[in-house]
N, C-alpha and C positions, 0 to 999 in steps of 0.2 A: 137535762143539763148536759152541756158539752164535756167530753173530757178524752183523754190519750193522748199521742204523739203526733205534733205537727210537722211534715217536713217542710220547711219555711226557707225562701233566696232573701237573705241579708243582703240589700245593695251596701255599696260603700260612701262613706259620707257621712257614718252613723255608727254610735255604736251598738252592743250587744244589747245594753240595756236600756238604749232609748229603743229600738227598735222593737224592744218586746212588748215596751209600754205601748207604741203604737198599736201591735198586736192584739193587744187587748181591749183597745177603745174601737180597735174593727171589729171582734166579738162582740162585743155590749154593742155597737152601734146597729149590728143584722141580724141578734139574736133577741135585743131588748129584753124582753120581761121574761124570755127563758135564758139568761144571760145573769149568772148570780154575782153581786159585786166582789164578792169572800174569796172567788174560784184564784185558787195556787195556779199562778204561772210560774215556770220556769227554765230553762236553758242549759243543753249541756255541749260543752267545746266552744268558751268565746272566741270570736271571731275581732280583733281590732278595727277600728271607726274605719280605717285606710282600705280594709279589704271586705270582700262580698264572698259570698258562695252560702252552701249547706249550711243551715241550723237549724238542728232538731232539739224541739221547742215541747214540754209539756205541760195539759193542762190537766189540773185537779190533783188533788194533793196525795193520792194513791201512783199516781202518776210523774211528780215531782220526786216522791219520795224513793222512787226506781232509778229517776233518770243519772245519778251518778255510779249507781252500780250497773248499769245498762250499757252505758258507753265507754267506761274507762279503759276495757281491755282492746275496742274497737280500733283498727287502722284507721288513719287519714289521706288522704291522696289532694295536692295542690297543683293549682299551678300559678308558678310563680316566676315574676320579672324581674332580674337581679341585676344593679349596676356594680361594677368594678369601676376602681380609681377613687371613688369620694366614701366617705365615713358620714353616718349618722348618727347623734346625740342619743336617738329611739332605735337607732336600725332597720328603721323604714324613713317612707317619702317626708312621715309629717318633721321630721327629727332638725337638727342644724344640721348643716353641713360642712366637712372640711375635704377639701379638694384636693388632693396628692399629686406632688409634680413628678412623676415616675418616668426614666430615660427609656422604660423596656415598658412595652405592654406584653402579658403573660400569652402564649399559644395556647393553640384549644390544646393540643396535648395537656400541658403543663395544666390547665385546669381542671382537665379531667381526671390525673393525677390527684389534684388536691381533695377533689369532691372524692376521691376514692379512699384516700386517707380518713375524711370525715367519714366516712360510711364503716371505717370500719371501727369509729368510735363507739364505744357502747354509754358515754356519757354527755351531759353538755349543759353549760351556764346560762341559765334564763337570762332574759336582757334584763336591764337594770330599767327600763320602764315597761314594768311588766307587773299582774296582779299576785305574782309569789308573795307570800307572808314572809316579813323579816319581823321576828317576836311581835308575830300578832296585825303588823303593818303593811298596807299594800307596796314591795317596791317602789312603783310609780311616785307615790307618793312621798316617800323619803326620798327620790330622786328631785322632785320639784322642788322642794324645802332644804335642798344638796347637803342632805343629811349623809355623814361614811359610812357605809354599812358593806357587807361583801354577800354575795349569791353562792350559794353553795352547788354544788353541778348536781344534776338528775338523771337517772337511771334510763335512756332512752333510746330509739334506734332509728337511722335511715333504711328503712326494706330496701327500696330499691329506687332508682331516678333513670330519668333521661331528657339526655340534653337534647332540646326542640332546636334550638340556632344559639348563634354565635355572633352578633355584631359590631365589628370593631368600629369606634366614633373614633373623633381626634383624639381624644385624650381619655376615654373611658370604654368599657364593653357591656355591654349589653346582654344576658343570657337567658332566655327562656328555658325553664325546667319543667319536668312533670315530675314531684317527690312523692312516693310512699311510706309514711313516716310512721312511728307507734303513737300513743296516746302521750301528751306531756310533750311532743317534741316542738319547737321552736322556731320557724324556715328565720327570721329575723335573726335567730343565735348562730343558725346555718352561714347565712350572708357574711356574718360578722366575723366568724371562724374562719370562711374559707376568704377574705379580705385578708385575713390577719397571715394565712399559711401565705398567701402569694403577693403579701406586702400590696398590697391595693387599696385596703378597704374596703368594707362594701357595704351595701343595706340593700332590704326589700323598696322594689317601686311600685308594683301590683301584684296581690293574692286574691287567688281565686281557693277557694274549697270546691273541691268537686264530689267527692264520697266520703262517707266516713261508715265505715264498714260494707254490707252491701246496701247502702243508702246512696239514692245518687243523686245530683244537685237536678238532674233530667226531669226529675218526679218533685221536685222542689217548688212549694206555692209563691208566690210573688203576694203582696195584701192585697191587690186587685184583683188576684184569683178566686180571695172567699168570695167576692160578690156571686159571682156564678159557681156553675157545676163543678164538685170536686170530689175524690171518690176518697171513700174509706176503705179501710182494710180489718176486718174484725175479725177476731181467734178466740172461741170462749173451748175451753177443755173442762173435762169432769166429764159428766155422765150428761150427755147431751145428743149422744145417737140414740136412736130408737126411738125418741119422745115427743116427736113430732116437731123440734127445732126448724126443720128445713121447711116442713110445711106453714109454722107460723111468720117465719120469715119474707115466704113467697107470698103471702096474705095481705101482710104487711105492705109491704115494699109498692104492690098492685094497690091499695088503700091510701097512699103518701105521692106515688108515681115516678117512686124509683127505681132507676136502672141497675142492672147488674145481672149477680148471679149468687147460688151458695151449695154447700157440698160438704161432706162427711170426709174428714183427713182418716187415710185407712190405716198408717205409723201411730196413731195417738187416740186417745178417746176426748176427740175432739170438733167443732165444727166451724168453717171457714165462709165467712159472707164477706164476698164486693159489692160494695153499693155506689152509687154514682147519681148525685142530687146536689138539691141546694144546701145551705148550711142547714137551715131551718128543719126542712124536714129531715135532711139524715140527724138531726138533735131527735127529733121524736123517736128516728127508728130506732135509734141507739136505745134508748130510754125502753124499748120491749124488746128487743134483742140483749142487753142485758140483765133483764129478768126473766126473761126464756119461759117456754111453756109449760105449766105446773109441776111437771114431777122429774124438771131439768133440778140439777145441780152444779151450778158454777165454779170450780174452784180457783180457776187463772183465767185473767185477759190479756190481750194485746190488741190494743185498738192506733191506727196509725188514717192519718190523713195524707193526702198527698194530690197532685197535679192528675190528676188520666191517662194513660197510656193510650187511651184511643175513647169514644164515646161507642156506651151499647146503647142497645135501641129496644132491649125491653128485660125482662127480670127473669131467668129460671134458675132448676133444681138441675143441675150438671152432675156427670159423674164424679164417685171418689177420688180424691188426690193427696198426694205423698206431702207431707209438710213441708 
């Protein structure tokens, strides 16, 4: 059975949770009969239908059950395309629009200023179509139904940004940002704020996720990626040196006809395999790599899927390395 951390490229056009459902009718469709229908999916950091990038996606219920103590304290890093002069209903593309007849448009100074102002907020108000609970209720939803309810501000921070360009239109501006933001934070409350400091307006027109912690959107599967070669990343710690882990590993791997490598971490009592196959069989090899060789004891994993960094060309036992 498959299981651990997918890093998964959310196109846009979709949301979090259609997209996962996809996800998992792409397991069951290449995994079949070792593909259990029970298996917990689930997703941390949603991503809106509007924007694409990084989501890291887990499977199996050991796996789900992590994923929000996993990612919460994690950074996020966007980039994102923000108009000045018009207002959105959402604070993004998909939202209404009201178009502001403004006699000045603001200078990059002046906005730089503003963004420096938000940055040095340490709080900030979810949009009002958004999945925050109001007693129990999703925003969004009380917004559809123009039910009055108020958002109460969140504990959050901008690390750091930089502005890519600048493009004044007739009547609006254009900005390209690259934001480093904490967990919780909102580039669409961002838009909204820094519209409201420079009297413009504004909303998101394109997000991108690019990392969320040291996870990069680079190493990020597309669903067309499972078909072919995708490597894992496995970490089993406990009592795993010595016991012949690296050699049943190498056994394996040459048995199935997977690529890589694996190695004894010398900081931990632990042991570290790359593997690089198809779904199928890195499903098998997972399946004796964590049960490991009779007198292993496993007491933690960390099992992560991802894109390749490059393809190996055959499987060994490599020196020690630092976790």
């Amino acid at each position: 059975m498959i299981e651990g951390f997918f890093l998964l490229n959310k196109p846009s056009g979709i949301s979090s949770a259609k997209f996962l459902n996809k996800f998992k009718l792409s397991l069951k469709e290449i995994l079949k009969e070792n593909f259990q229908k029970k298996t917990k999916i689930g997703h941390g950091g949603t991503l809106d239908p509007f924007a694409n990038g990084l989501l890291i996606t887990a499977v199996g219920r050991e796996f789900t059950k992590s994923l929000f103590l996993f990612l919460k304290k994690l950074d996020k890093t966007y980039q994102a395309k923000i108009v000045l002069g018009v207002s959105s209903s959402t604070d993004d593309i998909e939202g209404e629009k009201i178009f502001h007849s403004l006699k000045r448009l603001p200078s990059c100074q002046e906005i730089e200023v503003a963004i420096n102002q938000l940055a040095q907020k340490r709080t900030q108000k979810p949009p009002r179509f958004s999945a925050v609970k109001i007693k129990g209720t999703p925003a969004y939803k009380l917004s559809r139904q123009k039910i009055n309810f108020e958002v109460k501000e969140k504990e959050v921070s901008l690390i750091s940004y930089k502005i890519k360009s600048v493009s004044y239109l007739k009547e609006t501006i254009e900005l390209e940002l690259e934001l480093k933001v904490s967990a919780g934070f909102y580039v669409r409350s961002f838009a909204r704020d820094l519209g409201e400091i420079l009297k413009t307006g504004g909303y998101v027109k394109e997000l991108t996720r690019t990392k969320i912690g040291y996870f990069s959107l680079d190493s990020a599967l597309a669903l067309e990626d499972l078909k072919g070669a995708i490597e894992m990343n496995f970490e089993a710690k406990g009592k795993v040196q010595g016991v012949g882990y690296r050699f049943l590993a190498l056994q394996s791997a040459s048995n199935l006809g997977i690529k890589g490598f694996c190695c004894n971490l010398v900081d931990l009592p632990a042991i570290r395999v790359v593997a690089q196959g198809d779904l199928i069989s890195l499903s098998r090899f997972l399946e004796i790599l964590k049960k490991g060789p009779p007198s292993a004891q496993i007491e933690e994993l960390k099992i992560f899927f991802q894109k390749p960094t490059f393809l190996r060309e055959n499987f060994e036992i490599i020196e020690d390395q630092i976790s």
